[in-house]
LOMARLO-765319 format. One record per residue (C-alpha): residue number from 1; residue in one letter; z, x, y. Coordinates in Angstrom, 2 decimals, padded with zeros to 5 digits. Layout:
{NUM, 'a', {Z, X, Y}};
...
***
This chain:
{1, 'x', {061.84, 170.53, 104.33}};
{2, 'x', {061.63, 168.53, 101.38}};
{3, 'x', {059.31, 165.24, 101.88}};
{4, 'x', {060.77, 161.82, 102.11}};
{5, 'x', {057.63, 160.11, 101.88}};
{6, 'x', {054.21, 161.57, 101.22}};
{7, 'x', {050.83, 159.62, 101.47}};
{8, 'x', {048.19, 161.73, 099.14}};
{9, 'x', {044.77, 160.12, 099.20}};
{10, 'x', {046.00, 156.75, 099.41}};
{11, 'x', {043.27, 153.76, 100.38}};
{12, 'x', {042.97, 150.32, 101.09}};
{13, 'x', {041.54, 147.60, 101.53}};
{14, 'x', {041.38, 144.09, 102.19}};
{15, 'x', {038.39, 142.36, 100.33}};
{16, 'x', {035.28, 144.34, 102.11}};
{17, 'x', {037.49, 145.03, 105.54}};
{18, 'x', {038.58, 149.25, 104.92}};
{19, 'x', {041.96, 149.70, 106.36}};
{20, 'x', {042.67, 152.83, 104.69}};
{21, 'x', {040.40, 155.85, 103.45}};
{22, 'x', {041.86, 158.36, 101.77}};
{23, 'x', {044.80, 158.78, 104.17}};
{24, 'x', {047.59, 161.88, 103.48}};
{25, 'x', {050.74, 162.87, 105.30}};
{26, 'x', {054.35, 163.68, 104.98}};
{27, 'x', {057.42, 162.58, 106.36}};
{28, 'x', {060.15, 165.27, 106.32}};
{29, 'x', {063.91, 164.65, 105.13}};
{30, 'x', {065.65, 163.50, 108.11}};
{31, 'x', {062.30, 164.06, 110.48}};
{32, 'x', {060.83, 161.23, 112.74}};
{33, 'x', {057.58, 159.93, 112.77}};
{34, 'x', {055.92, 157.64, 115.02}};
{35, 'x', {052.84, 155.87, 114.31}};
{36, 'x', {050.53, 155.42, 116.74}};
{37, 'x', {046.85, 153.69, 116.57}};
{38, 'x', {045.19, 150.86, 117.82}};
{39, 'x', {045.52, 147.11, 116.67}};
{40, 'x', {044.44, 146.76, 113.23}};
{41, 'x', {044.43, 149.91, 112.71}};
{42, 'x', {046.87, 150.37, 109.94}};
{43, 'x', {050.64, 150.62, 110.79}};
{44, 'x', {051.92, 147.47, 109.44}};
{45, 'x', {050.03, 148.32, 106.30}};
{46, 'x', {051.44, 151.76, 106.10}};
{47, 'x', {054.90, 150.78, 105.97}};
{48, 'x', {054.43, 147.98, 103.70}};
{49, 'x', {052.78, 150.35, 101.16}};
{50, 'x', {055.91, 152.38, 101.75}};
{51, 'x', {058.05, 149.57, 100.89}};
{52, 'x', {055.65, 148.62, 098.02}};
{53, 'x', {055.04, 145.33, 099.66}};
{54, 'x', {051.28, 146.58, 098.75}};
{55, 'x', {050.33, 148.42, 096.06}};
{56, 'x', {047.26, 151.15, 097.39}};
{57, 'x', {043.99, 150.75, 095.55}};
{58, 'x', {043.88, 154.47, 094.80}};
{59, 'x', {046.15, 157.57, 095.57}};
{60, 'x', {049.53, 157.88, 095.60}};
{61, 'x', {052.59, 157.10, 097.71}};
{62, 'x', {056.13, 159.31, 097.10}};
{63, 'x', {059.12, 157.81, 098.93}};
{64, 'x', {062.66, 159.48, 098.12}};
{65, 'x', {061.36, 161.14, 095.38}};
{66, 'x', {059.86, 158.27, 093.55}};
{67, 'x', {056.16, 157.04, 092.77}};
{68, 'x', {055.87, 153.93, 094.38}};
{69, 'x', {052.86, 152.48, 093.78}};
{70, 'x', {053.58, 152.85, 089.94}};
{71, 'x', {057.30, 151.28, 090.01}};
{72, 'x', {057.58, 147.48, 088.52}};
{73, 'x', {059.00, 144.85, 090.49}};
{74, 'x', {062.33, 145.28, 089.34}};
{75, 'x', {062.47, 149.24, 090.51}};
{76, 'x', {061.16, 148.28, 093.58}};
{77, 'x', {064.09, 145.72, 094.28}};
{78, 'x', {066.21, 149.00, 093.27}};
{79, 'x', {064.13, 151.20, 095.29}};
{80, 'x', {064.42, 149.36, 098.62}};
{81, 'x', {068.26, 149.70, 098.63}};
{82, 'x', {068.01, 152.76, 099.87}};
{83, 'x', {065.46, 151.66, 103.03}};
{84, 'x', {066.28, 149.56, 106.03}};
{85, 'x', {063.68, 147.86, 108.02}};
{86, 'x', {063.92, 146.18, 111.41}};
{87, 'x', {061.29, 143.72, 112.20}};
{88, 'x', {059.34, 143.65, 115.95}};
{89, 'x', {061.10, 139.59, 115.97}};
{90, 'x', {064.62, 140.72, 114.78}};
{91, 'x', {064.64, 138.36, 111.50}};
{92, 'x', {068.13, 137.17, 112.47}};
{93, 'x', {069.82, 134.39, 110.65}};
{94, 'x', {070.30, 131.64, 113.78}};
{95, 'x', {073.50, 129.91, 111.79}};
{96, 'x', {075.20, 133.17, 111.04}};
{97, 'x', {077.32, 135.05, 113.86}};
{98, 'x', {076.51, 138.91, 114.39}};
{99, 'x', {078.80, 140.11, 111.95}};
{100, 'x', {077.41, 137.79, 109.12}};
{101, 'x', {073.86, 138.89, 109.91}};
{102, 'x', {074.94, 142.99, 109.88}};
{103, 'x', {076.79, 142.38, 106.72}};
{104, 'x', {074.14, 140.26, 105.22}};
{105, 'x', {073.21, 142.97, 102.37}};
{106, 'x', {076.79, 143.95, 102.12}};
{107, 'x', {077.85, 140.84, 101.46}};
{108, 'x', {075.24, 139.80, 099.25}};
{109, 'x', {073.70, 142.82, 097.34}};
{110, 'x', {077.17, 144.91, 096.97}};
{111, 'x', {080.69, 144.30, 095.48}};
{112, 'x', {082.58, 145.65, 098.33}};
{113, 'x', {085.77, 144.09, 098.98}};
{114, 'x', {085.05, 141.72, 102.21}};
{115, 'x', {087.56, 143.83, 104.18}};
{116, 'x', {085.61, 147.05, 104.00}};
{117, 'x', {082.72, 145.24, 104.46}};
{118, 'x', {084.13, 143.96, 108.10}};
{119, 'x', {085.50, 147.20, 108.73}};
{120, 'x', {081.67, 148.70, 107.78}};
{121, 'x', {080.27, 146.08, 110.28}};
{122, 'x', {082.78, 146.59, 112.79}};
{123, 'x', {081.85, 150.85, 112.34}};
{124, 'x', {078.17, 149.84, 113.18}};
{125, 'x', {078.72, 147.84, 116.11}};
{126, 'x', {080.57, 150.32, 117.77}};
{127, 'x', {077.75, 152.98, 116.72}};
{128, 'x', {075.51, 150.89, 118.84}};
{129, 'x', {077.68, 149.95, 121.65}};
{130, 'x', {077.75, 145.84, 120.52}};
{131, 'x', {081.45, 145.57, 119.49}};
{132, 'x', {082.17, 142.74, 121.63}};
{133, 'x', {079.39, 140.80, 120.20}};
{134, 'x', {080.96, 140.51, 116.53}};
{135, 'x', {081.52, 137.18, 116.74}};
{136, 'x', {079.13, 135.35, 118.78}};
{137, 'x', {076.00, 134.04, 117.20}};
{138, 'x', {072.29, 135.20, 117.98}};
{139, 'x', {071.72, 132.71, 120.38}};
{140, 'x', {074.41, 134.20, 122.36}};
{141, 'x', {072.36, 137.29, 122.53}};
{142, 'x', {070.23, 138.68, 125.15}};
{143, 'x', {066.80, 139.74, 123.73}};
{144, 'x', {067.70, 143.58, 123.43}};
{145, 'x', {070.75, 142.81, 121.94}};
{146, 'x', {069.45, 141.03, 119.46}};
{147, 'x', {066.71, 143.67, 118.70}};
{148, 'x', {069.86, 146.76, 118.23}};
{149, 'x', {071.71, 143.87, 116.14}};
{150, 'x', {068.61, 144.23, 113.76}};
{151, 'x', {068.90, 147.86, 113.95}};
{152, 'x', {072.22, 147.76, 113.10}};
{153, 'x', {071.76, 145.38, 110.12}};
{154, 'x', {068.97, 147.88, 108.50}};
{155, 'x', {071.97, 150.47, 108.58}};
{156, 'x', {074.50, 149.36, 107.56}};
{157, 'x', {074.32, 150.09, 103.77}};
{158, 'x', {073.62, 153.69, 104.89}};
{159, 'x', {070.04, 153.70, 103.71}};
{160, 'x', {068.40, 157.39, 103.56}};
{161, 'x', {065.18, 155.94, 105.27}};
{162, 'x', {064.53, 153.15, 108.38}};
{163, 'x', {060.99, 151.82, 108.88}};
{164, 'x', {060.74, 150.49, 112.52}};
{165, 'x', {058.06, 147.41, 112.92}};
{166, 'x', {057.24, 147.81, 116.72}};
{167, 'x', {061.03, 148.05, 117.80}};
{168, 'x', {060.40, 147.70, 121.63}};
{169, 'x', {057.38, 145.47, 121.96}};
{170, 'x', {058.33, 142.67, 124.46}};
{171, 'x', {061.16, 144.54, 125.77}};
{172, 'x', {061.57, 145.31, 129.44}};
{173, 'x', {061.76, 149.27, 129.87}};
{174, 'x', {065.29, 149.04, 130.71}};
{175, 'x', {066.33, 147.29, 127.76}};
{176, 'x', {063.82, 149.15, 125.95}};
{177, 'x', {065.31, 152.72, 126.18}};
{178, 'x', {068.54, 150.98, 124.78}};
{179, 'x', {066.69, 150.75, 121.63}};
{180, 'x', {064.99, 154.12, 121.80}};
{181, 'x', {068.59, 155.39, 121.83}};
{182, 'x', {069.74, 153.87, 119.00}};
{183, 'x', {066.70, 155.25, 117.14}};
{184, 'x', {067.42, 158.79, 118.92}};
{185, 'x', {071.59, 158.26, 117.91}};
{186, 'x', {070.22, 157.34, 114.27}};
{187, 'x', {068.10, 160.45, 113.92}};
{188, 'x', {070.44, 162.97, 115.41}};
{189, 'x', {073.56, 161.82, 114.53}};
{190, 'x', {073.71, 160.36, 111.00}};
{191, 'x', {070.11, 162.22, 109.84}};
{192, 'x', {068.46, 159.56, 108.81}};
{193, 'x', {064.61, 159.58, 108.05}};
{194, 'x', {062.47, 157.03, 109.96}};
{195, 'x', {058.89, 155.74, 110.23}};
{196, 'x', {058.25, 153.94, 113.85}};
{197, 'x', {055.02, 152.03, 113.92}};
{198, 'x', {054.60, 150.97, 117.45}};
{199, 'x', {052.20, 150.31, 120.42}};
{200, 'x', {054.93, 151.82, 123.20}};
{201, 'x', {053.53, 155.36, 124.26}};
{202, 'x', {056.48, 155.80, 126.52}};
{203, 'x', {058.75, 154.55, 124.26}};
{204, 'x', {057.47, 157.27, 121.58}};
{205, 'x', {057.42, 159.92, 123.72}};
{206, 'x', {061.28, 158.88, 124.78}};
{207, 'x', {062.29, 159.01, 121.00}};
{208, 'x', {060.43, 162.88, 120.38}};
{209, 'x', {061.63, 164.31, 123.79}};
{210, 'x', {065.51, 163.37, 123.63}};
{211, 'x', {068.25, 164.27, 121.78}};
{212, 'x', {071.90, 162.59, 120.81}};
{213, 'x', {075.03, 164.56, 120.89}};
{214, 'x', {078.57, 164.13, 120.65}};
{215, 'x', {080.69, 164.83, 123.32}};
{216, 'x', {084.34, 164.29, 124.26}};
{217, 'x', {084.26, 161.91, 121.84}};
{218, 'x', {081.11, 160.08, 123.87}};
{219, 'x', {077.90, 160.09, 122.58}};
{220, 'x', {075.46, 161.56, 125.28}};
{221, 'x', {071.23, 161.51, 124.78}};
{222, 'x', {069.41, 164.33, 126.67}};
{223, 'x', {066.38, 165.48, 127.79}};
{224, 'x', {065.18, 168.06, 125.76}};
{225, 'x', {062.54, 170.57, 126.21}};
{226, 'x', {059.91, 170.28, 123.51}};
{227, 'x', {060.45, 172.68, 120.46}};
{228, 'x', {057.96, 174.33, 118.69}};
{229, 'x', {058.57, 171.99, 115.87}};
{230, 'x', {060.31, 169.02, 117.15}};
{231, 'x', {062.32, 166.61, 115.56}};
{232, 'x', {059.36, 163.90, 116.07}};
{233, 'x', {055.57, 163.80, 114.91}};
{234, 'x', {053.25, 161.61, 116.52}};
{235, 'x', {050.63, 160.55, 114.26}};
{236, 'x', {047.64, 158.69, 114.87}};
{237, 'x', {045.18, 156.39, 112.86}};
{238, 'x', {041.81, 155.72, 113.49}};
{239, 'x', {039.02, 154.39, 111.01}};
{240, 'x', {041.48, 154.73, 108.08}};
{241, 'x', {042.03, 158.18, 108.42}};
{242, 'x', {044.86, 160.32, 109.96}};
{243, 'x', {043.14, 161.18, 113.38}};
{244, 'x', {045.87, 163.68, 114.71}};
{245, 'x', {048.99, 164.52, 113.80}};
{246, 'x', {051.51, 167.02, 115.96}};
{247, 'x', {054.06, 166.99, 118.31}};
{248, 'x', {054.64, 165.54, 121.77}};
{249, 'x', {053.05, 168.20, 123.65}};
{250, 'x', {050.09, 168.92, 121.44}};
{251, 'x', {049.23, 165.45, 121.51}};
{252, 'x', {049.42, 165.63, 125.45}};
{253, 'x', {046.94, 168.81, 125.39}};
{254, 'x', {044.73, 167.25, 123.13}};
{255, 'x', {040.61, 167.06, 124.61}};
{256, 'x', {039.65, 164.85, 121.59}};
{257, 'x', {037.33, 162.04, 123.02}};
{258, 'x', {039.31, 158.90, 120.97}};
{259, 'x', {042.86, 160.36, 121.89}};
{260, 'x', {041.80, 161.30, 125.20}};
{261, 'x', {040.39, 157.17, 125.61}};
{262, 'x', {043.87, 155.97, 123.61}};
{263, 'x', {046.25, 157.25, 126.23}};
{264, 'x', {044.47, 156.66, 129.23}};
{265, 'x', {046.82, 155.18, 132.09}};
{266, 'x', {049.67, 155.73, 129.44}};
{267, 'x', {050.25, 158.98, 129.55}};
{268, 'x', {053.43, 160.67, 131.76}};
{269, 'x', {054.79, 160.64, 134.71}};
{270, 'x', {056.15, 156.97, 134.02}};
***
């Protein structure tokens, strides 16, 4: 598969403090990958390279085909149309109602007519089982629903990519494999590409062992036997570099030391 985003010897750092050393990898075209790693070890930096938030202090950084860390500010702004990002605390607008929020980039950044920009909202809502919350304002909102409302606003302007900023952290489990869902739905069902930085082993291993499918006109997520390549990579940073990178179940049989000390009292049955 073609790459979506590709990392090739990319560094950085903040003043003396390394963050990243010479750290490669690939994201596939409609693939999933989670990133795992301690605190401070990376993640948030990762995905704001990818949205050139950051600009790396050497390699290079490929997302949807285009050179990132060499793109002026103005291609960036152009670039980022095509990414959605939901943020760990939701980044909802507390005076606009749920509609107003999931429009936001419609509304402002498009010149759609505002009926197909309702009828756009309205198509998202449903997507993530919210309809009935249209109108009510965030405060109205439990705390998961607020979370899949910021899911739903990085979608809907159909963006080929969604970076996930710890999507589940403060969530109880219940509520939490509402969201995993939604990134499961997103993956399967409408192919989009996504990054998930995020401290949740159980929530990771949720999103790379399920699957979404239609039925009877429902929309059903399974359990599914891991695949020799599955649909999700796990990949893990340590020290700057790219300490393992694989699927559910080879990160599971892994004997490495660090990995082995990472997922202690984490690791399945939950």
């Amino acid at each position: 598969m073609p790459a979506a985003i590709e990392f090739q010897n990319v560094s950085f750092a903040f003043d003396d403090n390394v963050v990243l050393d010479h750290l490669s990898f690939s994201v596939p075209v409609g693939g999933t990958s989670l990133l795992l790693g301690a605190s401070g070890a990376g993640k948030s930096v990762v995905l704001k390279l990818i949205l050139g938030l950051l600009r790396p202090d050497s390699g290079a950084i490929t997302v949807n085909g285009q050179r990132v860390d060499t793109l002026t500010e103005r291609d960036l702004l152009r670039m980022r149309t095509d990414i959605g990002i939901a943020f760990q605390e939701n980044a909802l607008f507390d005076s606009l109602t749920v509609a107003e929020n999931v429009g936001y980039r419609l509304y402002e950044e498009s010149s759609l007519p505002l009926d197909q920009v309702r009828k756009r909202v309205e198509e998202v809502l449903a997507f993530i089982g919210l309809s009935e919350t249209i109108d009510r304002m965030p405060s109205e909102l439990s705390g998961g629903q607020r979370r899949r409302v910021g899911i739903a606003r990085a979608m809907t302007s159909r963006p080929k990519l969604l970076l996930f900023d710890d999507p589940t952290t403060g969530l109880d489990p219940i509520v939490a494999s509402t969201v995993d869902d939604e990134i499961v739905k997103l993956r399967d069902l409408e192919h989009v590409t996504s990054v998930i930085a995020t401290h949740q082993i159980r929530d990771a291993f949720y999103i790379a062992t399920h699957r979404a499918v239609r039925a009877n006109e429902r929309i059903e997520i399974l359990e599914e036997t891991e695949r020799e390549e599955g649909p999700a990579t796990f990949m893990v940073l340590y020290q700057g570099r790219m300490h393992f990178q694989g699927t559910a179940a080879e990160l599971l049989a892994a004997k490495d030391p660090y990995l082995s000390e990472f997922l202690f009292m984490t690791l399945p049955p939950w």
